[in-house]
N, C-alpha and C positions, 0 to 999 in steps of 0.2 A: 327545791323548786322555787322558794321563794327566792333568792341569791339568784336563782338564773332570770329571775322576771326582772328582777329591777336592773340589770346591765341592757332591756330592752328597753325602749320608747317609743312615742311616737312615729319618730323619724326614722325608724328602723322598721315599721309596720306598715309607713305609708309606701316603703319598696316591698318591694320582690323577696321573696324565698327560695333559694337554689339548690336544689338535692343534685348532688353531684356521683354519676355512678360511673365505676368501670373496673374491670377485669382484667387482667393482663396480658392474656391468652383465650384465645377461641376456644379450645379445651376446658379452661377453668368456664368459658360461658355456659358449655353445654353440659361441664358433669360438678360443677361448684355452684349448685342453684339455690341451696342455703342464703349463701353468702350474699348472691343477689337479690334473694326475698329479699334480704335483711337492710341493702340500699333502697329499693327501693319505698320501703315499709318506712323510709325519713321523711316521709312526704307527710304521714300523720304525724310525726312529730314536730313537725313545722306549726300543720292545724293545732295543736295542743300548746304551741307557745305565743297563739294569739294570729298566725296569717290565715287568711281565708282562702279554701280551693282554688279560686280564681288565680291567689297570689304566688303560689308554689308552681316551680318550672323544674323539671327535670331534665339532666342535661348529661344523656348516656350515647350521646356520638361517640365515646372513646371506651365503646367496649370489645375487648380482643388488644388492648393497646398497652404497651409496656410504661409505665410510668419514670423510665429513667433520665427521660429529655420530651420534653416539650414540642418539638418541631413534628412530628406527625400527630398530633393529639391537638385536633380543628374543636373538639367542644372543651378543652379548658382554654384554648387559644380567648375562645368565644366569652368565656368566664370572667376572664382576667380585663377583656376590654369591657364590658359591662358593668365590674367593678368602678374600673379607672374611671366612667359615665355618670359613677352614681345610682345604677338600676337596682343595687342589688343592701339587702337588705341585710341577710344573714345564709353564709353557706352553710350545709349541711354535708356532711361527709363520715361512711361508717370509722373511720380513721384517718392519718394523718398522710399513709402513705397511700390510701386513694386517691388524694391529690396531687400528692408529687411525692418522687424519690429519691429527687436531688436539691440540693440545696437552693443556688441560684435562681430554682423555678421557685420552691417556697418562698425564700425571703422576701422574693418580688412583688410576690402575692398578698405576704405580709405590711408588705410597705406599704401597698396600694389600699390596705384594708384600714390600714390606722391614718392614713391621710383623706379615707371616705368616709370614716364611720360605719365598717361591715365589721359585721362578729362572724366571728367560724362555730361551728359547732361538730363534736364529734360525740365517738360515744362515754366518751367521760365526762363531759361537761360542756360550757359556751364561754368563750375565751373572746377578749374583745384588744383585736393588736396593740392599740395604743396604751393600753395598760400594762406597766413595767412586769408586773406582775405574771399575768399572761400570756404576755409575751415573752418571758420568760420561759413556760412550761410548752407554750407550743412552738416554740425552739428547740429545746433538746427535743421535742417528740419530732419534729421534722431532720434532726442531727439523728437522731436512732433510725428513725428509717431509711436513712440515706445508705448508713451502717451496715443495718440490716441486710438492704440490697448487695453487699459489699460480698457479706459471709455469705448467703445463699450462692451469689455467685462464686466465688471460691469452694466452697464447697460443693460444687457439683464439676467446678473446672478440674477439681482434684481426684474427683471418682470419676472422670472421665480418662487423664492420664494413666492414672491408677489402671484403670480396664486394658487402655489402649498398649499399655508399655505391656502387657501380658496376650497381646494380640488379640484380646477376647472383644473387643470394644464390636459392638452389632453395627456395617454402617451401608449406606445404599452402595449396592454391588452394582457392575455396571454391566449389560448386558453378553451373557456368554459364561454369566455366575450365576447360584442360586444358593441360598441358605438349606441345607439338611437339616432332619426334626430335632439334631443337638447343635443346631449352630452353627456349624461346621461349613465353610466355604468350598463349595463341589461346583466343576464344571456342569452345564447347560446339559441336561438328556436329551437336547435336539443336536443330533447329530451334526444338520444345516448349518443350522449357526455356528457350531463349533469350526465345520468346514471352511465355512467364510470367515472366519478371526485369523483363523491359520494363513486363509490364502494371502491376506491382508502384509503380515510377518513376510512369506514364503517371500513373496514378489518385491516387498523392500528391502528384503538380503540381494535379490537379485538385481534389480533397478538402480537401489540406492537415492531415490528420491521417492516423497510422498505424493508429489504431482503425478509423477508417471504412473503410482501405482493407481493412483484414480483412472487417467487415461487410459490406462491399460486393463484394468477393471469395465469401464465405460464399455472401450471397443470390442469387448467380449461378452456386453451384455448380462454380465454381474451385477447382483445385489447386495447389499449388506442387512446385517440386525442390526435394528434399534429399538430402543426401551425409553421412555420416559422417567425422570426421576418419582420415583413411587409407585409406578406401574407394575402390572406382571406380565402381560402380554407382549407380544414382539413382534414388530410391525418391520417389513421391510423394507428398504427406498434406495435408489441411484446410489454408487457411491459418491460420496462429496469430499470435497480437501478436510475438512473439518471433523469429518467423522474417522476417515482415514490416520490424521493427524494425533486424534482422542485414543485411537486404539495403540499408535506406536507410542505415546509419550504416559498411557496411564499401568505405573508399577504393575497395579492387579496380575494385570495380563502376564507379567514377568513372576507370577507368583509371591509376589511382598504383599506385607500388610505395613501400611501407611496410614500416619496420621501428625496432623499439622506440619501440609505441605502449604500451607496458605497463611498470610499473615493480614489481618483489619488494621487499615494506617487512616484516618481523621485530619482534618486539615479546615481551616476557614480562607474559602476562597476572596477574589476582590471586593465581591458585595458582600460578605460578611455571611455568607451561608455556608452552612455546615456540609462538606465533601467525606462521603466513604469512600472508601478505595481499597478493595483485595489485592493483594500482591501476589504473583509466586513466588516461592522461596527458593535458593538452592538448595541442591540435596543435601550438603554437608548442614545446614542449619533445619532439614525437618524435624518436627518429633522425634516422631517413632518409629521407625524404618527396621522389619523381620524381615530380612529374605528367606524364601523356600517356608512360606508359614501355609502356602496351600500349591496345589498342584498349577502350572503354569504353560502358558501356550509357547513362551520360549525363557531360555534359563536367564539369569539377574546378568549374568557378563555380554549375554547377548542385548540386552535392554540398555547395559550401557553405552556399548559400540553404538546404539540405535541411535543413543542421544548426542552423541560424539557427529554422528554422518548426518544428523538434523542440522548440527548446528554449524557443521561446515557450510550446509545448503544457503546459510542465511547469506541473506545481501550482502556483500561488507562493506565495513565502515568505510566512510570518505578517504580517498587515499591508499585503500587498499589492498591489495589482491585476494583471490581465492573463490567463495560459492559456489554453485554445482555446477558439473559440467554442463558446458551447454553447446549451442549447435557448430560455433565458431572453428575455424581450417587452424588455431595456439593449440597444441596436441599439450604442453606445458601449462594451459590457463590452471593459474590458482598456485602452483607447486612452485613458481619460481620468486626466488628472493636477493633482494640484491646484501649484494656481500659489504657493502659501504656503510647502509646506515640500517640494516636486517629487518627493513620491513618488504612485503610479499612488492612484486611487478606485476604494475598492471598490463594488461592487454592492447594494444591500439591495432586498426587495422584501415589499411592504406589500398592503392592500387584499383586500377578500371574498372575489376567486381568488389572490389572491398572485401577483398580474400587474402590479402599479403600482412600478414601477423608484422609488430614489434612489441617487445620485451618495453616499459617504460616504469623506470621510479618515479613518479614524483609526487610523493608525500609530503615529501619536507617541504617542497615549494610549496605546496596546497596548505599545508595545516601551519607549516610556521615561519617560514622564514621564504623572504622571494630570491628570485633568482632562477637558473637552471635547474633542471633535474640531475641528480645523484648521476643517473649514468641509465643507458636506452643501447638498446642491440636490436639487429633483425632477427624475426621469427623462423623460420624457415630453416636456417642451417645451424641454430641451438637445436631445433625439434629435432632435424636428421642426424645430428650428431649424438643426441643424447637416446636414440633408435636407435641408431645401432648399437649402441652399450646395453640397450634392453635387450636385442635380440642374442646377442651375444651372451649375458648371461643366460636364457630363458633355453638356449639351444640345447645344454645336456637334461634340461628337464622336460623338452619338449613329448619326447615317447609316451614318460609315464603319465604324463597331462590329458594327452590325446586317449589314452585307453583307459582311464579313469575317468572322464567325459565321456567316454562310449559306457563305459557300462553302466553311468549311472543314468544316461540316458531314457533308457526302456523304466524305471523306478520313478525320474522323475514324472515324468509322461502319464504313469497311472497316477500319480497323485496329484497332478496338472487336471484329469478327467475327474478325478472323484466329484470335486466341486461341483463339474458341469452336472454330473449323474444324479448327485443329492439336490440340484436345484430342478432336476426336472421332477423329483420325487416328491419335491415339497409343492411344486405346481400342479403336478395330478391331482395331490390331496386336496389343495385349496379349491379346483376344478368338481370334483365329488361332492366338496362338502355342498357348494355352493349349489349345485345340480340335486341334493337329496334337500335340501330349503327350499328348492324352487317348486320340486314334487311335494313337498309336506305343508305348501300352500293349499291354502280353497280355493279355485277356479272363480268363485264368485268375487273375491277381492282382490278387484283387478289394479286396483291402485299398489299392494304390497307385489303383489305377482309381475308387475310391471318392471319393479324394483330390482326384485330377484332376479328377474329375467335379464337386467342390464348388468348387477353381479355378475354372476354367470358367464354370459358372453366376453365378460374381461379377463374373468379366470381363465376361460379358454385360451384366448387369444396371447396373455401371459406363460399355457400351458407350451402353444405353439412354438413362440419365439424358442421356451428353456428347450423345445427339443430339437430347435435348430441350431442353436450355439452347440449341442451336445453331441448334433450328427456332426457339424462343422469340425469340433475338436477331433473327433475321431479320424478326420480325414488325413490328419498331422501325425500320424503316427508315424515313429523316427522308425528308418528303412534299419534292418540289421542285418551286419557285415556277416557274409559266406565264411567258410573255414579259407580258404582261397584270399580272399580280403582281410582277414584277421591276420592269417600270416603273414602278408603282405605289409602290414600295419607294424609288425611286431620288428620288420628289419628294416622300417626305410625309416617309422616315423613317422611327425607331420612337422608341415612346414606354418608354424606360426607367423614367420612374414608374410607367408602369402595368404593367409586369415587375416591378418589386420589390414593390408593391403586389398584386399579384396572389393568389389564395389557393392556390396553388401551391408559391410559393415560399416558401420554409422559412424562421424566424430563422435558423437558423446559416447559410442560403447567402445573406442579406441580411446579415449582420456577415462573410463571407464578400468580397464587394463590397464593403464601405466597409473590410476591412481593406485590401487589395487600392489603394486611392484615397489613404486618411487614415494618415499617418506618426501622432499624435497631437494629443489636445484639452486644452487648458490653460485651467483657470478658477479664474477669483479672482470671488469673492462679495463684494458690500457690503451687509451685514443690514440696517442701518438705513437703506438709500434703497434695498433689495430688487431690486437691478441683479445683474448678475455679467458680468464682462469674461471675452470667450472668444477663444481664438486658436487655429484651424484648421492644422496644418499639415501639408501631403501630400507624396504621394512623391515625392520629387525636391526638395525644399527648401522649395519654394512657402506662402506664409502667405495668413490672410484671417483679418482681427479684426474683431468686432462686438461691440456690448452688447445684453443682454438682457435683460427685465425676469422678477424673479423670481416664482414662486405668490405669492398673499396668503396669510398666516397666516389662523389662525381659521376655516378653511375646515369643522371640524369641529364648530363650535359654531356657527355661523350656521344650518347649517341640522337643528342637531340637536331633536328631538319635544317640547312643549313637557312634555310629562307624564313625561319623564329629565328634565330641568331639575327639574320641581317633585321630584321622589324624591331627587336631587341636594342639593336646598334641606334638607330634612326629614333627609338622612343626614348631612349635616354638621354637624346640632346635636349629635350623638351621634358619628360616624367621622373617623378620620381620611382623607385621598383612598388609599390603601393598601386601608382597608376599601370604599371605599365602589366602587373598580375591582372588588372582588371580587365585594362583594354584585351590582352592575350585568352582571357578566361572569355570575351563577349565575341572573340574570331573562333574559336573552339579550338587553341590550338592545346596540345599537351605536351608534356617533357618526354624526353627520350625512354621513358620507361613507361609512357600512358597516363605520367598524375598530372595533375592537374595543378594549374601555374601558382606560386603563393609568393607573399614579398621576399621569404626566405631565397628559395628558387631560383627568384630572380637574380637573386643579389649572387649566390652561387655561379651560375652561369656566368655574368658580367664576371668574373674573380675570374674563371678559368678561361676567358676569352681578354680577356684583357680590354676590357670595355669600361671608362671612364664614368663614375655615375654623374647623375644632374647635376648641377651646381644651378642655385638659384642665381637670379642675374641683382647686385646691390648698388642702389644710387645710378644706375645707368641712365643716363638723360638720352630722350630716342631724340631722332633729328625735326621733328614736328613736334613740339609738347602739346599741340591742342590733341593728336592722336593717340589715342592706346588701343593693346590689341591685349582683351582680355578674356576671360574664361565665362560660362556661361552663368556661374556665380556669379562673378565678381559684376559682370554685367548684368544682372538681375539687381542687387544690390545699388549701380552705380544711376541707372537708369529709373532706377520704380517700376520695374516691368514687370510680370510676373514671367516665369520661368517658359509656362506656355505658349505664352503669346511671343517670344523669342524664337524657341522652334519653328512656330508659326510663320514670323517673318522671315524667317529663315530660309524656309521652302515657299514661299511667296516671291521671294526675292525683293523684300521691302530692303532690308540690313544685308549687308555683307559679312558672310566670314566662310572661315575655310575650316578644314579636317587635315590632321595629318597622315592620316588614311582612315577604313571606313573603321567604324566602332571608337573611334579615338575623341577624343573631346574637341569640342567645335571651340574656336577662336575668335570673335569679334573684334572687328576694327570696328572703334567708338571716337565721330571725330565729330566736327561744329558740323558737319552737312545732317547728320545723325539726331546729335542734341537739337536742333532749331526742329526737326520735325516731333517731337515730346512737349506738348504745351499744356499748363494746365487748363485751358477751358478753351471751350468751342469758340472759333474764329467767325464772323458776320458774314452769313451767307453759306458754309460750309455743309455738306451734308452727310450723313450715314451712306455706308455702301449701298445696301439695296435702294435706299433716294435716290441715290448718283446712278445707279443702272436704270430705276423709272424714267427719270429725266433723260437721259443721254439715248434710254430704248434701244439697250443693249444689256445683255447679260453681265451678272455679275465678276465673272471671272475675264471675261472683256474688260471690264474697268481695273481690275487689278494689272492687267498687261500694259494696259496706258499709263499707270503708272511706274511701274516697272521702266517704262520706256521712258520716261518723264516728260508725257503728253500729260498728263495732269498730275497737278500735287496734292500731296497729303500728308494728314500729319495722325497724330496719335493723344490725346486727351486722356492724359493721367490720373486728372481728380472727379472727383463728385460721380452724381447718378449716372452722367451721360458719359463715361470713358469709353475711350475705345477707337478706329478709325475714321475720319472725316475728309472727306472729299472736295476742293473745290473744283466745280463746274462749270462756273463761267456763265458765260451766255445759255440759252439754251440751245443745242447742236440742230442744225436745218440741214436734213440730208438731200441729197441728188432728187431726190424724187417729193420732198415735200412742198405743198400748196405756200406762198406766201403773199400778203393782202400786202 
């Protein structure tokens, strides 16, 4: 005792004493209460080395707080800057790893202590940093505990492998599981929910996308289970993408037992703070992956296919092709590839509805190099060509199709109902229960009964809806074929053209079908003999090549109106095809096939008419050089005018210029009659319009005509606050009938 009074002084008594507590876990708060007596009980031993009540601070904001880093832990944050201040006298700490359990935070601590004059104390003694000595021993005890923390972690990462690699590992099951009294992972005893996980599955074998199956859950007034993590109870809500998504992508459901499908990556972002970040992992790098470790809502090859047609759905990448089907008239979106540089085509669509598909590479221009695209064909007659190869295989298996569709029709159908049936079962209950609460109220508590009674009335109303989606289903019940029709079935057939042809059936459930058939399409293009080699190949390996002839070119100018040809002719002595797409795009004309005019276009057309393009005009001296006849740029520019106020004079009739027909770009003659009326400052005696109409007592648009007529002059004032046009007037005008003295 006496050795630890004399490493104190004055100057250590006349600060603060800091009892520093904490715990590392909420758990250890509430069942490690020892341990906490035992911090907090350093406060009398503070009293006992000379500080008085007053002087002893307790500083247990960081209880429930892991000591392996610093950055969530606000009361030793607190510690270390009050240190750094000087406030603090001598810490107190039941040991060395209740203050920290990593190095970098102790050293710090350390540093700060032998540069202020704080002692630490723990429960072995009182350790003063700047002393070699000391700071010797409360180093390695800050290196062991760092240690420490090392092996405890490891050795529980090990017995958790250890469990998990034997499937036994206990972990939160996700709704539609439950743990049996041996641990054992057993489907949900609510029937409900099980029905709804299923339907979930059912309807993405069918669909093929997880959107739809929301949609289509939606429009039929479906709900799902949910559970919160920890919970027991199972609430249930709309479906959502999310939840939908959780059920197709989580193993469980496929029956596996999983563990370390996720990986913690750390990272110091710009300002120097510290970033978590969970990752998923591929499959090939999880843990612990048991298929068939418990019973499953669909088998582990079905789970894969799931993830396979997931990840088709995704966006793809820049440049190209593929994702889900969607509403567009490319019966091929996604499936075709070009045969040059084997990456997928994309889709473009052209024409008056924006329904005329083409076939377009260009990846390579986009991601690496410019120029042209690989190679582009029309939509239209790859899809009806590579149709008819579909249908033509598809015809000797069309029988057995159609009667294997019939029969399992009536199968599907009841298990299509169950759903609706168990959701009306589970609405009666909820409606009962809620009605035997409202009875087992007291009438006199009319605040609860109020409650109840609004319960209630929702469960009803809930009750209603499930039993109209459930009559609704019923009404759908698939017609079955007479002996008469059966037979009938058995020698003609069905005609699958005329199902997919049908107006029924939807693009995405006819790209649906042929994704379903065609593994992918591979075409190479020959431009100059307008062929392109195709190669079919379907699921299972299977190939079928053919060649095909491509569009002819010029389909836009053959039969385009002979009176855009002559406008064509006549713009081109003056535009260039840039101008002359615009002027044709602002008359509404179109090409011969309906699109709409582009520089390309133009330039195509001029080519098969034999149409001369512009030639700018170079060094041409005109026979006036005070004259030019310029564009309404270049005369905004030349003049200081602004762009407006040119149209203006325009249709005023102040300036001259002309059109070369309407929508066409206007022309200024810009000559010295022109420039002399541009002055920069108002002329002595001149007036604004509305002045010059007061004075003359005549309307405005009267004094414009006079000058138009060049009964008075005018000019235009380009600088300062007063621009704009000025009038002069003259005398003041003495009409027929005015008095004069």
């Amino acid at each position: 005792m006496t050795d630890l009074l004399t490493k104190i002084n004055a100057a250590h008594l006349s600060r603060d004493a800091y009892v520093y507590v904490r715990q590392s876990t909420l758990t250890q708060v509430k069942e490690h209460t020892e341990s906490l007596e035992r911090q907090y009980e350093l406060a009398d031993r503070a009293m006992t080395l000379g500080w008085s009540p007053r002087q002893v601070v307790i500083v247990d904001e960081d209880l429930g707080r892991s000591g392996a880093e610093s950055s969530a832990r606000e009361g030793f944050k607190a510690l270390v800057a009050d240190v750094g201040l000087g406030k603090v006298g001598v810490i107190l700490g039941i040991e060395v790893s209740r203050l920290a359990r990593n190095n970098a935070d102790w050293y710090q601590l350390l540093d700060l202590c032998a540069l202020t004059d704080t002692l630490i104390a723990d429960g072995d003694g009182l350790y003063h940093p700047a002393d070699f000595n000391d700071r010797l021993v409360i180093g390695l005890k800050g290196t062991m505990s760092e240690a420490e923390l090392h092996l405890i972690r490891h050795r529980l990462t090990a017995g958790l492998l250890h469990k998990a690699a034997k499937g036994e590992l206990r972990q939160g099951l996700p709704v539609g599981y439950d743990y049996d009294e041996v641990d054992a992972v057993v489907m949900s005893p609510d029937e409900a929910v099980r029905e709804a996980i299923a339907t979930v599955f059912r309807r993405f074998e069918e669909l093929g996308s997880a959107r739809q199956v929301m949609l289509s859950m939606h429009g039929d007034g479906l709900a799902l289970p949910r559970r919160d993590n920890g919970a027991r109870l199972v609430r249930w809500a709309k479906p959502s993408y999310r939840a939908v998504h959780h059920f197709l992508t989580n193993p469980v459901y496929a029956g596996a037992f999983v563990f370390g499908r996720t990986k913690t990556e750390k990272r110091i972002d710009e300002t120097g703070r510290l970033v978590v970040r969970t990752r998923q992992l591929p499959r090939s790098e999880w843990g612990v992956l048991i298929p068939d470790h418990h019973a499953g809502f669909i088998s582990w090859e079905r789970y894969v296919a799931n993830q396979e047609a997931l990840r088709a759905n995704w966006h793809p990448p820049r440049g190209e092709g593929g994702g889900a089907v969607r509403e567009g008239a490319s019966m091929l979106q996604g499936l075709v590839r070009c045969g040059l540089c084997g990456r997928k085509m994309q889709v473009a669509y052209s024409g008056p509805g924006g329904n005329i598909p083409r076939y377009l590479c260009g990846a390579a221009r986009a991601l690496f190099q410019p120029g042209p695209a690989c190679q582009s064909m029309g939509g239209r007659r790859l899809d009806a060509r590579v149709l008819a190869e579909v249908f033509s295989v598809l015809e000797p298996a069309a029988l057995a199709a159609s009667a294997k569709a019939l029969a399992q029709a009536e199968a599907q159908y009841a298990q299509h109902l169950a759903g609706f049936a168990l959701a009306v079962k589970r609405a009666r209950y909820e409606a009962e229960r809620a009605e035997r609460q409202f009875n087992a109220c007291e009438p006199e508590n009319r605040l609860v009964a109020r409650n109840l009674e609004r319960t209630w009335e929702r469960a009803l109303s809930r009750l209603r809806q499930a039993e109209s989606s459930f009559s609704d289903q019923r009404t759908r019940r698939p017609t079955a074929l007479s002996d008469v029709e059966a037979a009938w079935l058995k020698r003609a057939g069905a005609d699958i053209r005329a199902i997919f042809n049908a107006p029924s059936t939807t693009d995405r459930e006819r790209k649906q079908l042929l994704r379903a058939i065609i593994s992918e399409v591979t075409v190479i293009t020959d431009v100059k003999a307008r062929t392109a080699q195709v190669q079919v190949v379907w699921e299972g390996g299977a190939m079928t090549k053919f060649e095909m002839a491509l569009n002819k070119t010029g389909g836009h100018f053959r039969a385009t109106n002979p009176d855009t040809i002559e406008v064509v002719r006549q713009l081109a002595l003056h535009y260039n095809d840039t101008s002359i797409a615009v002027i044709l795009a602002r008359q509404g004309r179109r090409t011969g096939t309906g699109l709409t005019w582009t520089k390309a276009r133009v330039k195509g057309l001029r080519d098969s008419r034999k149409i001369p393009p512009y030639v700018p005009p170079v060094n041409v001296t005109p026979a006036d050089e005070n004259v030019q006849v310029l564009s309404i740029t270049q005369a905004e520019r030349t003049l200081g005018i602004s762009r407006v106020t040119l149209y203006r004079w325009l249709a005023d009739g102040f300036i001259t210029g002309e059109q070369l027909m309407p929508h066409a770009p206007w022309r200024i003659v810009v000559d010295d009659d022109l420039r002399r009326k541009i002055v920069p400052a108002v002329p002595e005696g001149w007036l604004r319009l509305d002045q010059a109409a007061k004075v003359l007592g005549v309307s405005r648009q009267t004094v414009l005509h006079k000058v138009q007529r060049g009964e008075l002059q005018a000019v235009h004032v380009s600088q300062g606050k007063r621009k704009g046009l000025r009038i002069d007037v003259g005398r003041p005008h003495v009409g027929l009938f005015d008095q004069t003295k």
